[in-house]
N, C-alpha and C positions, 0 to 999 in steps of 0.2 A: 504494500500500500504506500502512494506516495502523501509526505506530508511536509510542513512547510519548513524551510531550514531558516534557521536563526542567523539574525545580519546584524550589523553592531548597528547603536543609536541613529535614529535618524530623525531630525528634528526641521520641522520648517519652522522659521523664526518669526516669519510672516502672521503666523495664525496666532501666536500669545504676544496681543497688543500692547500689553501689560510688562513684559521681559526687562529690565534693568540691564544698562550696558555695561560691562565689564570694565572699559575701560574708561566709563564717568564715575562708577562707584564700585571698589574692589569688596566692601561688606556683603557676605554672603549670607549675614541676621539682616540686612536692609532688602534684598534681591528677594527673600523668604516670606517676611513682612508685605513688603507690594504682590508681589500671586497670593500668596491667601485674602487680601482682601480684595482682591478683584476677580477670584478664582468662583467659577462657577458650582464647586465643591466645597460641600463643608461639612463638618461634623467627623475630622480626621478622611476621607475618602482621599483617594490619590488625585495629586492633579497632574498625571502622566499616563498611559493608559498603550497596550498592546495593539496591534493592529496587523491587517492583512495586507500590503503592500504592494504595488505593481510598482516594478523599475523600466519595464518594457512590453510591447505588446508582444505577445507570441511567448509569454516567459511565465513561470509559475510566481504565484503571490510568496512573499517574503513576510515571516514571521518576525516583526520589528519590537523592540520593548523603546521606552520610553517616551513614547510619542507625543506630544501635548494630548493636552485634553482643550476641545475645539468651545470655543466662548463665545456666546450670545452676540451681536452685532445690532440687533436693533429690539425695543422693546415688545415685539411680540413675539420673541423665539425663545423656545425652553433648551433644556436638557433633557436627552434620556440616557437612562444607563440601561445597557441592552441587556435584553436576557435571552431575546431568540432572534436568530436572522432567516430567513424565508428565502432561497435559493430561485434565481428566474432563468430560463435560457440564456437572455440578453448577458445575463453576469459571464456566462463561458463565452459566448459568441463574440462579443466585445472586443475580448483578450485573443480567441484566436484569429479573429476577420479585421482587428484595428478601426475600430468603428468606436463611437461614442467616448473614447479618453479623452478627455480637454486638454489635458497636462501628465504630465511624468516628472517625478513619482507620482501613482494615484489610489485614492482608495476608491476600490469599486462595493457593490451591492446595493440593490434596489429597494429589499423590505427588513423591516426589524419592528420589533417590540420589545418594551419595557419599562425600565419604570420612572416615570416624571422626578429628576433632583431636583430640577431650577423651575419654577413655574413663570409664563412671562412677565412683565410687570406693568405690563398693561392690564385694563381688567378682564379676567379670561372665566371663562367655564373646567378651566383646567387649574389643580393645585398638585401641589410637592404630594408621591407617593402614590398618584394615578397610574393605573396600568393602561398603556397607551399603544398602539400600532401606528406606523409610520410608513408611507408610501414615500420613496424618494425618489420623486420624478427630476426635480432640481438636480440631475447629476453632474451640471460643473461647479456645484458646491461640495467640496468634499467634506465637507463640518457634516453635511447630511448625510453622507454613505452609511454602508451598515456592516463592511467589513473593521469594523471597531469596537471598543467594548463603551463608547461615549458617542453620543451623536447629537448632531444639530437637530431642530425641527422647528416650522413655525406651529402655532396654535388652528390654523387654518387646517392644518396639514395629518392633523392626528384625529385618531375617533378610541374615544376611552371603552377601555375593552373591558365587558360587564364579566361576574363572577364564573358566568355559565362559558366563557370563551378562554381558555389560558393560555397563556403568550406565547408557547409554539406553534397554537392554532392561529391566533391575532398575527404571528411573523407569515402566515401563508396566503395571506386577504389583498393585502395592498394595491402593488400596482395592477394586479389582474383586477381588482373592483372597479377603480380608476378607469380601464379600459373603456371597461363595461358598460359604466356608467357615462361617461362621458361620447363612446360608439354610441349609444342610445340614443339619450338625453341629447346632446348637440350636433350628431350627425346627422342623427336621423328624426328627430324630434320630438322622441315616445318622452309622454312625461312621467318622470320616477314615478311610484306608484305609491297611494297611502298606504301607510303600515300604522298600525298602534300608537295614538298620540303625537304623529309626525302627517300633517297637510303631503298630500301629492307634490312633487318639485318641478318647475319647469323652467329646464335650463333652456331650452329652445328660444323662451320669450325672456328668462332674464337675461342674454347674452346680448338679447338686440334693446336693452334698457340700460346696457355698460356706457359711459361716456368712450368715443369712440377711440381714443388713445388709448385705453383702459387694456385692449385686445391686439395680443401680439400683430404683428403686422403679417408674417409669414401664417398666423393660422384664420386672418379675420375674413378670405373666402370661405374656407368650409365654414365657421362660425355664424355666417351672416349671407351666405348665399346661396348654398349650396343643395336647400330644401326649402319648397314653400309651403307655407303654411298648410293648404289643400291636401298637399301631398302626405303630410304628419301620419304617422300609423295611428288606428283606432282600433277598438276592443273587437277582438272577431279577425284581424287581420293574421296570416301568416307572417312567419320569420324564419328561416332556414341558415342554422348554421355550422359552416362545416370545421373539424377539425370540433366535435362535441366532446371529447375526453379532457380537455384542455381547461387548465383553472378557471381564463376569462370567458370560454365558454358556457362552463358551469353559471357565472353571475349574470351572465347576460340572458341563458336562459330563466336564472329564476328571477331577475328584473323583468325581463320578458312575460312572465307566467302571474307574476302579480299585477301585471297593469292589462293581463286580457289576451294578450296575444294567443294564440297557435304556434307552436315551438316544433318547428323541424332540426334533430340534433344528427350532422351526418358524421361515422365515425366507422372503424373497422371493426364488426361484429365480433372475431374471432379473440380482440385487445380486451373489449371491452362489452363488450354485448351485455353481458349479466351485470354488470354493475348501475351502466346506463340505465340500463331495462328497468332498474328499479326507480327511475326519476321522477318526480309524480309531474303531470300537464304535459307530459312532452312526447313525439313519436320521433322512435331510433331509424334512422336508413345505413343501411351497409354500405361505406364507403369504398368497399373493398374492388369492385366494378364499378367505374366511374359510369360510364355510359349506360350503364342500370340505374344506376343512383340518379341520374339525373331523369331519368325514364320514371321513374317509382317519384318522383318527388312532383315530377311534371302532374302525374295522375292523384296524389293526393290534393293536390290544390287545384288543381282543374284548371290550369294556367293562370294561376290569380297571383302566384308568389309576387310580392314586389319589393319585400325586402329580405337582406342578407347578412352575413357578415361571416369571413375568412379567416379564422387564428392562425392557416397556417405555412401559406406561400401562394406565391403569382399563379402556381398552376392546380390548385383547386379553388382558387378564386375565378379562373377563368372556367369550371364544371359551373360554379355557382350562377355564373351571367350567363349559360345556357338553361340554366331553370329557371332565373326572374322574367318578366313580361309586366311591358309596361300598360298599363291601363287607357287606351286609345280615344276610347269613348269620354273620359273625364278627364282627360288629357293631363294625367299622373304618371309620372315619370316612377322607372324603378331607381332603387338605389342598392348600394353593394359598399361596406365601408371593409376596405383590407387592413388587419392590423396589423401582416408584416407585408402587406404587397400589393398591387394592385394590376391586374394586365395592360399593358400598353398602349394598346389599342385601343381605341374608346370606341362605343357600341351603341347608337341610336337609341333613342329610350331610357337607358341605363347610366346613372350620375355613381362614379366611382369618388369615395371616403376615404381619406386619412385619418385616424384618430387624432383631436387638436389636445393633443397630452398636455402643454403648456398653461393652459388655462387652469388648472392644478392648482400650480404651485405661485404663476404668476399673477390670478385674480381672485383674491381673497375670499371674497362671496360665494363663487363658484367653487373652490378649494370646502369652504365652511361647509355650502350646501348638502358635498357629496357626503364631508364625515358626520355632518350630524343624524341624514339620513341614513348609513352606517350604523350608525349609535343605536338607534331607534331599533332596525331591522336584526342587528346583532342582539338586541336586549331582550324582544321580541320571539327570537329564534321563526322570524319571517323569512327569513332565506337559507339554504342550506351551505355547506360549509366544504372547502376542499379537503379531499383524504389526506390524510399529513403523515409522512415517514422521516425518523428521526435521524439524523446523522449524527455519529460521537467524533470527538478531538478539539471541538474547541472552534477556534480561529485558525489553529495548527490543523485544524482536521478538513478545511476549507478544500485543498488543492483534489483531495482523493475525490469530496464530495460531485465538486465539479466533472472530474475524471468521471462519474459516473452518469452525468448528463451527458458529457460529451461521447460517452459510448452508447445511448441511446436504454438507457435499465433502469430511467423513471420515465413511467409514462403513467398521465391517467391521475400521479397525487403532487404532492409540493412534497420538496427534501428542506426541512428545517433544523438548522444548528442552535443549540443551544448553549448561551455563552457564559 
């Protein structure tokens, strides 16, 4: 089994604002004095902390000690001290295809939980000792990554995880929710659905109430154009999506399933059959013959499909745009949102999706909406929960974990580390 090998100190000087220069003041009881009181740790807790390291793409993570412990920057960001990190493809793919690093060294990983030290100091729904889950979609901040035992977050950005959820299940939610949520809600314009004490959410119409700088500029097409109102899914409508064993799958079918839809899950029978099978609102197509599947999926819908969505490349998203059909008579376009792809070709009828991920992290309301609805739905037990398989080593036990995505021997659950 491979695990991380140990690299001597590596400090970025940049991230503790706080640091006393050595050569303005040789006292090391004054250099001690300034970090504790400005250290986002108290109560003796360390304020240097372990970490997974990337030096290079294409190179395994580096087991670092020392490392700061990463400090609040503006008055709505906490601390968490991690307890479970929730492993995603994108974290191997990353590293072997050189895609998504901003910088070198970096800390990569996308989901974690745990538990609230610093609460922000603004006024928050959040205090010190909340157990909390963390989608870090913001990955050119590395204060937020989750290969660390300390992380950034804002207050936006977390949904406090209720007693019935424990933090290796809350490290398996994140960004696949986010997906989900957000393919839905702003792609396609299904509005979240009421759960228990939480109003129905609708991102579709709050996105076009943002003041218009509000919205990144790269995602304010799909945001604000890309679906018209008319078009919107309604209760009774299909949704067919391929690549069903897969986390964001799973949420989007039961976001799907609670606001009314018909839920087509297409996936390979012989993977997953009997697990799927057990879904409740939803009918399984065997992926396994495409030109079946699309055959079988044409005849369940009776050519009405007109929405989609693809978790799992360009070429079952392009089976997908042979079973939508746009509505000609009410001159309703279909829609197809790829989450890792879309075909190239554009197709009459048919308006291809990007998920606009950034609105997340970068517009606050939209970020709050998705985790309070989270909140609620988790509290609830309104929606079902991804199968979760547990990895041991730690931070040290990261590189194997990976190793085992990368050889294709999870499929179907989330592998979460527990730190």
């Amino acid at each position: 089994m491979s695990t991380i090998t140990e690299h001597p100190r590596t400090i970025d000087l940049s991230q503790i604002e706080t640091e006393v220069s050595d050569s303005q003041n040789n006292s090391c009881a004054t250099e001690e004095k300034v970090r504790r009181a400005d250290s986002p740790l108290e109560n003796g807790l360390p304020f240097q902390q372990n970490i997974a390291l990337l030096h290079a793409a294409r190179e395994r993570l580096v087991y670092t000690q020392d490392y700061p412990v990463p400090l609040p920057k503006t008055d709505d960001e906490l601390v968490v001290e991690i307890r479970a990190i929730g492993l995603n493809p994108v974290d191997w793919k990353s590293i072997d295809y050189n895609f998504a690093i901003p910088q070198l060294p970096y800390i990569a990983g996308r989901d974690f939980a745990g538990v609230v030290v610093r609460a922000p100091t603004t006024p928050s729904r959040l205090r010190v000792g909340d157990l909390v889950l963390s989608p870090s979609t913001d990955y050119r901040d590395i204060r937020k990554s989750a290969f660390q035992e300390y992380a950034i977050s804002t207050q936006h950005n977390v949904a406090k995880l209720p007693q019935n959820v424990p933090t290796t299940h809350g490290a398996s939610i994140g960004v696949a929710y986010v997906a989900a949520a957000l393919a839905l809600g702003v792609s396609l314009g299904l509005n979240l659905p009421k759960v228990s004490g939480q109003d129905q959410a609708d991102l579709w119409e709050a996105v076009r109430k943002l003041p218009q700088d509000a919205i990144p500029i790269d995602v304010a097409a799909e945001c604000l154009s890309s679906i018209e109102n008319s078009e919107r899914p309604q209760q009774g409508d299909w949704i067919a999506i391929y690549g069903g064993s897969s986390t964001s799958a799973l949420f989007i079918s039961e976001i799907a399933r609670l606001a009314g839809l018909k839920v087509i899950l297409l996936a390979d029978f012989a993977k997953h059959g009997e697990r799927l099978g057990e879904r409740e609102g939803s009918i399984l197509v065997d992926s396994h013959d495409p030109i079946r599947a699309i055959n079988v999926v044409r005849a369940i819908t009776k050519g009405k499909l007109r929405f989609a969505v693809d978790t799992v490349g360009k070429e079952t998203a392009g089976h997908l745009v042979q079973m939508l059909q746009a509505d000609a008579q009410e001159e309703r376009r279909a829609h197809l949102v790829g989450l890792t792809g879309v075909p190239k070709e554009k197709v009459d009828g048919i308006v291809f999706h990007s998920v606009p991920i950034k609105l997340f992290h970068e517009v606050p309301s939209i970020g709050l909406t998705l985790m309070t609805w989270l909140e609620k739905a988790l509290e609830t037990q309104a929606i079902a929960l991804p199968e979760v398989e547990h990895a041991g080593g730690g931070l040290e036990g990261i590189n194997a974990a990976l190793d085992r995505m990368r050889n294709g021997e999870i499929s179907g659950r989330r592998l979460v580390i527990s730190v």
